[in-house]
C-alpha positions as CSV (number, residue, x, y, z in Angstrom):
1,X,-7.0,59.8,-62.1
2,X,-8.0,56.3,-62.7
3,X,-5.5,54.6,-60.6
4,X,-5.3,57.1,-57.9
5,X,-9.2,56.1,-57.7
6,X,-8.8,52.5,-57.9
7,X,-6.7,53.2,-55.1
8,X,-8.7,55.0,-53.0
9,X,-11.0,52.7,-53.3
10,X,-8.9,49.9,-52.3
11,X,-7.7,51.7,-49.6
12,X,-11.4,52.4,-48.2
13,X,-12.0,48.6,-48.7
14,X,-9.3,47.7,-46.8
15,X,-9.9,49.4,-44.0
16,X,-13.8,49.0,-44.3
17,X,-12.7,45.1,-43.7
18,X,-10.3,46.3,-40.9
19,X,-12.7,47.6,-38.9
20,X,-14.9,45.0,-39.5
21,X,-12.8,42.2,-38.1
22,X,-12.0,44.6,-35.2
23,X,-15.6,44.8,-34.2
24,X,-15.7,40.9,-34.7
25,X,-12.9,40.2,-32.7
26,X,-14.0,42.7,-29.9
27,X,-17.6,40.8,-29.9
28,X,-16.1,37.6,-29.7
29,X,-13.6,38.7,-26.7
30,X,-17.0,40.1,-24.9
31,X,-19.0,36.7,-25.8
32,X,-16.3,34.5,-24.2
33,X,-15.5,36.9,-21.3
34,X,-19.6,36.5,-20.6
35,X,-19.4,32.9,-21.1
36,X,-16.8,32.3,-18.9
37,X,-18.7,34.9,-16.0
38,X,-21.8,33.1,-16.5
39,X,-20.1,29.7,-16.1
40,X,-18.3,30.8,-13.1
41,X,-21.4,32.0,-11.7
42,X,-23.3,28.5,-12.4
43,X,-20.1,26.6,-10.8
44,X,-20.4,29.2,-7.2
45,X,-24.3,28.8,-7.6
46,X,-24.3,25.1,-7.6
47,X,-23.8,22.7,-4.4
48,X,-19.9,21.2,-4.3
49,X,-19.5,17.6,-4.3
50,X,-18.1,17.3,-0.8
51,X,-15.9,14.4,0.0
52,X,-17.4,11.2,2.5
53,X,-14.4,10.6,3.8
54,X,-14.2,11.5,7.2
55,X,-10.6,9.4,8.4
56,X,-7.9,7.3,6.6
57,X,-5.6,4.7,8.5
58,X,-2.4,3.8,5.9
59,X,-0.2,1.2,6.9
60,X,2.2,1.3,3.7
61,X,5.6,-0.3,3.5
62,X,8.8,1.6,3.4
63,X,10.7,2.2,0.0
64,X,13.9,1.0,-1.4
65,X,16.8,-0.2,0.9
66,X,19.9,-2.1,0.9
67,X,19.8,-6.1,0.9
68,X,19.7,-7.3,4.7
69,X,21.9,-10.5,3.6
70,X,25.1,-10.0,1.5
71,X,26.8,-13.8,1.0
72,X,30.3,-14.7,0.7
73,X,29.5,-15.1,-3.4
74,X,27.7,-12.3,-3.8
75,X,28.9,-9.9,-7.0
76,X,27.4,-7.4,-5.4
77,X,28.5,-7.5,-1.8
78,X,30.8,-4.4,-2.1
79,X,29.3,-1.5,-0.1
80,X,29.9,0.4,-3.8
81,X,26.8,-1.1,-5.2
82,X,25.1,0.6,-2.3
83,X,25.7,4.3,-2.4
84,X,23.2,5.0,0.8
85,X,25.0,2.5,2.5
86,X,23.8,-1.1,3.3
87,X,20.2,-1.9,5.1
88,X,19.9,1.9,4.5
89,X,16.3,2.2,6.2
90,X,16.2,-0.8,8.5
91,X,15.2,0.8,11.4
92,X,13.7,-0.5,14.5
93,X,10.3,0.9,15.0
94,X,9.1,-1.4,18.1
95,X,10.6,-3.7,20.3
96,X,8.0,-5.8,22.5
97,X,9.2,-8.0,25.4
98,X,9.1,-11.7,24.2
99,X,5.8,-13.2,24.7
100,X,5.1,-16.7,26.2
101,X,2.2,-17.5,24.3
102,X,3.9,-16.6,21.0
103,X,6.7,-18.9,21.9
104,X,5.1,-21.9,22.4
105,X,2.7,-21.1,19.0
106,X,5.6,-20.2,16.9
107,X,7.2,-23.8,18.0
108,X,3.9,-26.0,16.2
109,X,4.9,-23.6,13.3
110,X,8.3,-24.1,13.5
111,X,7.9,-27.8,13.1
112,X,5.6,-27.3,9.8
113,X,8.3,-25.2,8.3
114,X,11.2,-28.0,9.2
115,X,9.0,-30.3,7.2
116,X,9.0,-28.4,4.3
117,X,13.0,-27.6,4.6
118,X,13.4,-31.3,5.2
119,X,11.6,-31.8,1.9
120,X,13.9,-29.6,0.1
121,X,17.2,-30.8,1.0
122,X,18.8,-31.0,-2.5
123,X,18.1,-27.6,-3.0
124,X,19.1,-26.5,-0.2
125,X,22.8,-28.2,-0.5
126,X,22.5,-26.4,-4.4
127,X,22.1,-23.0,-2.8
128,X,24.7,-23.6,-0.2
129,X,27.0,-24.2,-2.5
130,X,26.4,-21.5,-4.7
131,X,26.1,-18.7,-2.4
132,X,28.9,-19.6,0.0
133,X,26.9,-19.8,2.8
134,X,25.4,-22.1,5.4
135,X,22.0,-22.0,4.6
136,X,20.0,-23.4,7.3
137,X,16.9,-21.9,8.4
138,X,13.9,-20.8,5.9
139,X,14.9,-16.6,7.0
140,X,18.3,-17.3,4.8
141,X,15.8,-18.5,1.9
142,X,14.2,-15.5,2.6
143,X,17.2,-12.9,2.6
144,X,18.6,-14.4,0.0
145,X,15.3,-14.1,-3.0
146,X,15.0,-10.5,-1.2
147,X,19.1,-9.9,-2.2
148,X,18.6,-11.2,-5.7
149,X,15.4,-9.2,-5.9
150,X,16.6,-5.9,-5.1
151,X,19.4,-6.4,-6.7
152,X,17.5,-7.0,-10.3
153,X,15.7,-4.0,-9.2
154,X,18.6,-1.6,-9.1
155,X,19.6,-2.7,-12.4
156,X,22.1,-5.6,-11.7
157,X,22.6,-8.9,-13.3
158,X,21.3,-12.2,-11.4
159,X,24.0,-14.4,-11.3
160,X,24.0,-17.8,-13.5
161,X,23.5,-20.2,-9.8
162,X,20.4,-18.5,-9.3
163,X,18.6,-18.6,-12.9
164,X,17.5,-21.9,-12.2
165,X,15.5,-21.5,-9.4
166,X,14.9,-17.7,-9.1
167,X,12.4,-16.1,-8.9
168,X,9.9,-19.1,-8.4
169,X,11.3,-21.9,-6.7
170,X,12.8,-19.4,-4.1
171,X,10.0,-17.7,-4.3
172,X,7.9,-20.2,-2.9
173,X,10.5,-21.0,-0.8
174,X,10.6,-17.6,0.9
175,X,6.8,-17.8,1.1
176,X,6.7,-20.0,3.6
177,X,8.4,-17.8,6.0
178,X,6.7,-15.1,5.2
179,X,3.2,-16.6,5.2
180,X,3.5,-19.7,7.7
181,X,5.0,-17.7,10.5
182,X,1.5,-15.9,11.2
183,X,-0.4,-19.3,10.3
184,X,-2.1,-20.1,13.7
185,X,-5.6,-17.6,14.6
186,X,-3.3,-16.6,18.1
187,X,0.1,-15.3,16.0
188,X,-2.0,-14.0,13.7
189,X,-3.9,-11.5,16.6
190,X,-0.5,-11.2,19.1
191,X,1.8,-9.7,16.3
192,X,-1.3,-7.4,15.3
193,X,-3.8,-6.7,17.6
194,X,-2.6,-3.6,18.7
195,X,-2.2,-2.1,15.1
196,X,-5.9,-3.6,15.1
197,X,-7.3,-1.6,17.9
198,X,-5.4,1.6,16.7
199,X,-7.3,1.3,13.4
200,X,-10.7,0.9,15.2
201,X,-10.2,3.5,17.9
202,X,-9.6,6.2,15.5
203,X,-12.5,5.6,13.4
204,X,-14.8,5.3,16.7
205,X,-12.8,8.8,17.7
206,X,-13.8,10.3,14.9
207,X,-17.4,9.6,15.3
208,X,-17.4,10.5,18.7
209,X,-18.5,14.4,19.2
210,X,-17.5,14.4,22.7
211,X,-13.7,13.3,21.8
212,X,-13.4,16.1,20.1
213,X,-11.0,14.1,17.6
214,X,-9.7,16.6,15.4
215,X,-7.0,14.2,13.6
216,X,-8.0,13.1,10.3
217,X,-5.4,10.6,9.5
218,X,-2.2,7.9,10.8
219,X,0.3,6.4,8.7
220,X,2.1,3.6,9.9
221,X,5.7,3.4,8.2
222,X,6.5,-0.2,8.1
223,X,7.7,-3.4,7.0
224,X,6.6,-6.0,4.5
225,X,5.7,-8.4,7.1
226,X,3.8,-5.9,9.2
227,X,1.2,-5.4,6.0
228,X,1.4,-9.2,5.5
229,X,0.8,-9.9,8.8
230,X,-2.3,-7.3,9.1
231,X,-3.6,-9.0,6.1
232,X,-4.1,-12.4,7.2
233,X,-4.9,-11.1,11.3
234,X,-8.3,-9.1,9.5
235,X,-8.7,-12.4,6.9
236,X,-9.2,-9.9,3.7
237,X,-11.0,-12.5,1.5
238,X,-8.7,-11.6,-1.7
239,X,-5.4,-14.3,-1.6
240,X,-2.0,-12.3,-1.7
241,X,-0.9,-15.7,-3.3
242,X,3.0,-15.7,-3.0
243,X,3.4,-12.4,-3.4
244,X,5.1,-10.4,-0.4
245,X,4.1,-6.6,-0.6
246,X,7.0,-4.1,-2.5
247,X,8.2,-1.3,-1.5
248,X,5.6,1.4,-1.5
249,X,2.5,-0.7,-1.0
250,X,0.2,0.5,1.2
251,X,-2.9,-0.8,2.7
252,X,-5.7,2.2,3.5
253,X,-8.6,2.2,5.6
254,X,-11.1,4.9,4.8
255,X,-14.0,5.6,7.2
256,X,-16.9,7.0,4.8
257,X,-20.0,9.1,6.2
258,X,-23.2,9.1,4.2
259,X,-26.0,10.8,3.0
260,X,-28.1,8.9,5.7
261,X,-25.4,9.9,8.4
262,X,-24.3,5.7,7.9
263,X,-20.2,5.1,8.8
264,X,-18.9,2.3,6.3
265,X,-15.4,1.2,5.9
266,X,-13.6,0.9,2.5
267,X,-10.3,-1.0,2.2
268,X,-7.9,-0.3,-0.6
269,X,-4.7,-2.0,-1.7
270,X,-1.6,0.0,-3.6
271,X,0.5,-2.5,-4.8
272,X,3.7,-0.5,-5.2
273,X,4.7,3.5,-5.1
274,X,4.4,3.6,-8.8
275,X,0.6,1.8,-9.0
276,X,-1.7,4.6,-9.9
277,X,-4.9,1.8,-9.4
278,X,-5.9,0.8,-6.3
279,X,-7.6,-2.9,-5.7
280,X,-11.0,-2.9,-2.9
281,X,-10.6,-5.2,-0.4
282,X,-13.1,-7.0,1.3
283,X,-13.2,-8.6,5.2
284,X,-14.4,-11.7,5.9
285,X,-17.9,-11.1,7.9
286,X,-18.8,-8.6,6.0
287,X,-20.4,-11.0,3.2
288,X,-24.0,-10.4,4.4
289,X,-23.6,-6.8,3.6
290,X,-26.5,-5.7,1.1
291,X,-24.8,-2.5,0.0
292,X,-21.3,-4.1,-0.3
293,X,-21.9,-4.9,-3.6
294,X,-22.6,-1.4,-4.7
295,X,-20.1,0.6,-2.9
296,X,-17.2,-1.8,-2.0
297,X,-17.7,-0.8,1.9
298,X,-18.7,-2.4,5.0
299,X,-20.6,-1.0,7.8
300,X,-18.6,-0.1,10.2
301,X,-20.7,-1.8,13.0
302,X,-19.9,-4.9,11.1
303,X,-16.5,-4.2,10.4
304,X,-15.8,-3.7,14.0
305,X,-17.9,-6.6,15.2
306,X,-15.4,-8.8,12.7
307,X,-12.2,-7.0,14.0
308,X,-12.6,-6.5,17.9
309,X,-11.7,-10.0,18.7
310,X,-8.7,-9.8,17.2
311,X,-8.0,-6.5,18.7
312,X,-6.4,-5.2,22.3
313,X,-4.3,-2.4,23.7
314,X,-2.3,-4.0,26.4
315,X,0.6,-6.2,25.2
316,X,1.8,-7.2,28.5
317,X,-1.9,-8.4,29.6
318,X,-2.6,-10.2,26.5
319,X,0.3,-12.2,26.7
320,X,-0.1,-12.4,30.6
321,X,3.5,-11.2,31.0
322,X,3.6,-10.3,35.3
């Protein structure tokens, strides 16, 4: 009888402890499920952070392609190296009549970038020689770091020739063409002007009731020189030094609305596709900003005032083509 009571009484204990972590369990289940209601009630009850951003302009550059310039020397001329085929996405997005005034510009540049070719004979001659090719203008410079670039990209070995002067003595080579061809004030606002007044006329749009503007964004799917170009044409204060934008790099204009019903203009830089940061850019005339400092922005009566004389719609008038 003693066992079978020891038993029993085990038995009611157990259960006795059963029940009781039910009823625990069951309480905590109701406390969190009340928690949670009351937090979602808080979260519906209080005011939502609402975004200031009321338009976005992105001129970004395209991604990965083919080389432009394969040269008689090149290990990796084959079309095998390039299963999507070679200058995959180089695609003509505008063609504009030639204009006169760019002409005679682009000759006073022409003769600043001689001087610096005429400076670099030797290696000139050493590249020649390695590559296979005639090199004689400062675009085969060019082609040729953007070859060996994507090519180390993708994964393939630089050849010997080029570890002596790749990346950086090509590399400032190729600068030249990329930054000296838009070196004058006039190149600068002929080859972007337009992109220029698009930018603006959006964000004036969109501020405009009686446009009834209901678009909230353009991206501009372009090249590395457009966004190299656009860069120097607004004169962003920050120096892109030698580097020309990669593939993926975007630069975004936000129009911002604030509290006080104010417009201001942020301008961000994504350095590649893969860049999670983005760098704030600032505009040169918009210095004397006092909230600059604070937010990073400009106001946009300012930002316009800096921009519209480098801005216009009609190609043909500009460059007084009949």
């Amino acid at each position: 009888m003693g066992s079978k009571g020891n038993k029993s009484s085990v038995l009611r204990s157990c259960k006795s402890h059963q029940k009781g972590a039910f009823l625990t369990v069951i309480l905590l289940l109701i406390f969190f499920v009340a928690t949670a209601c009351v937090g979602f009630l808080l979260m519906n009850s209080s005011p939502r952070v609402e975004s200031s951003v009321r338009f976005v302009s992105i001129l970004h550059r395209h991604g990965e392609r083919a080389p432009i310039l394969t040269y008689p020397l090149d290990p990796y001329k084959d079309a095998a190296f390039w299963a999507d085929g070679p200058e995959q996405l180089l695609q003509i997005i505008r063609v504009l009549k030639p204009c006169p005034l760019m002409s005679k510009e682009q000759e006073i540049v022409n003769d600043a970038i001689q001087k610096k070719l005429d400076e670099n004979k030797d290696l000139l001659t050493y590249i020649s020689k390695s590559t296979g090719l005639q090199v004689e203008t400062i675009q085969n410079i060019d082609d040729i770091h953007d070859n060996l670039l994507i090519s180390e990209q993708r994964g393939f070995k630089v050849p010997e020739w080029a570890r002596e002067i790749y990346p950086k003595k090509l590399q400032e080579l190729a600068a030249i063409n990329y930054f000296q061809l838009y070196d004058t004030p006039l190149l600068r606002k002929l080859r972007s002007g337009i992109l220029i007044n698009d930018i603006l006329d959006s964000m004036w749009k969109k501020i405009n009731a009686s446009e009834k503007f209901e678009r909230r964004m353009n991206i501009f799917s372009a090249h590395d020189t457009t966004l190299g170009r656009l860069w120097q044409a607004i004169d962003i204060s920050e120096d892109l030094g030698l580097e020309k934008p990669i593939y993926g790099s975007a630069l975004i204009f936000e129009l911002h609305e604030t509290s006080t019903s104010k417009y201001r203009v942020k301008i961000l830089y994504k350095r590649g596709m893969l860049d999670r940061d983005m760098t704030v850019l600032h505009i040169k005339g918009c210095e004397g900003d006092p909230m600059a400092h604070q937010d990073g922005m400009c106001d946009l009566d300012t930002f316009s005032s800096a921009l519209e004389p480098k801005a216009f719609s009609d190609y043909d008038k500009e460059c007084k083509i009949p």
